[in-house]
N, C-alpha and C positions, 0 to 999 in steps of 0.2 A: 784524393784528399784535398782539402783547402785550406789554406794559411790564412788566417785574419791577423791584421797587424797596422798600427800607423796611417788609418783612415781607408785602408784599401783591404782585398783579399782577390788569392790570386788560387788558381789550379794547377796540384804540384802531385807527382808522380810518387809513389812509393818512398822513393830513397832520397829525392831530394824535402821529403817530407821530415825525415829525420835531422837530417842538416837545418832546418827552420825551428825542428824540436831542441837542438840543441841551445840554439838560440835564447833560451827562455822568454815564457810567458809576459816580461816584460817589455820583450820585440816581436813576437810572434804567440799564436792561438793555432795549431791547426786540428782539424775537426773530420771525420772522415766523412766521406759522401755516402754511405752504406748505413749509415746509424743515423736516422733524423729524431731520434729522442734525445741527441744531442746536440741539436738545436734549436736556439730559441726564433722565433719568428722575427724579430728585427734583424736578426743575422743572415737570413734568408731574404728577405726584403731588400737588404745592403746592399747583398752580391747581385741580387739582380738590376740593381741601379748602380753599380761601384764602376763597371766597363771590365772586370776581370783582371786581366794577364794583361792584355793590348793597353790599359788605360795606367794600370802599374808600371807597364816595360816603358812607356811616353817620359812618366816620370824621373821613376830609380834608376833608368839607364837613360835617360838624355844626353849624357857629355861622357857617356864610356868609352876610353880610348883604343885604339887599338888593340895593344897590350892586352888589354881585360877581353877583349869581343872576342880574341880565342881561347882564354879564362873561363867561358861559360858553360855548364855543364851539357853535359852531354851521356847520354847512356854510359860508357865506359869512365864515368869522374867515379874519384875515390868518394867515399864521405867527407874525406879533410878536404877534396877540393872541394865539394860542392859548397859547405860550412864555410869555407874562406872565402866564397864569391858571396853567398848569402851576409856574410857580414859587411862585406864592403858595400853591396848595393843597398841593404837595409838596417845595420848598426849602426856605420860609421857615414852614409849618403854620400859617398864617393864619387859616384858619378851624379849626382843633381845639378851642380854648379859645372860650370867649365874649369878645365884645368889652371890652376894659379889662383882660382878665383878666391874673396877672401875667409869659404868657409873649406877649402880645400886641404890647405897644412893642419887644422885640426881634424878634419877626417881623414886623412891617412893619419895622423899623430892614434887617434882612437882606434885605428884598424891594427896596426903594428904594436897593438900595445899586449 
């Protein structure tokens, strides 16, 4: 499957596909890889110039702390973990800024909310 969302789209596995579904459509689109009547051509165009996963992780996780870097999913995450990490790296941009930094107390304020 592939998540579109927030200038990017990234390749996501089965389960953490739903964690991105729950999301809604106003943070995330994801699309499967198996059904191309469900894509339009600029969507495809996108992903091939967006950089993917690599070019997404640079961003939504550049200042991820510790804490969070054993927070990330992994085969054996529930749906609630995956869905709480997906919010924080892409709802609420938790890690984009450095810690303290001054868009930091509103994204956690929006994560915990």
């Amino acid at each position: 499957n592939v998540a579109l969302g927030g200038g990017h789209g990234v390749f996501v596995c089965q389960a953490c596909s739903e964690a991105h579904r729950l999301m809604g459509v106003s943070v995330t689109i994801v699309k499967p890889l198996n059904d191309f009547s469900l894509w339009e051509l600029e969507e495809v165009l996108f992903l091939q110039q967006c950089g993917c996963n690599t070019a997404s992780s640079s961003i939504y996780e550049g200042f991820i702390p510790p804490f969070w870097k054993e927070k990330k999913s992994t085969a054996s995450s529930s749906l609630k973990e995956r869905h709480l990490f997906c919010r924080a790296k892409y709802d609420a941009l938790a890690f984009v800024t450095p810690s303290g930094g001054i868009f930091a107390e509103r994204a956690w304020s929006k994560l915990l909310q």
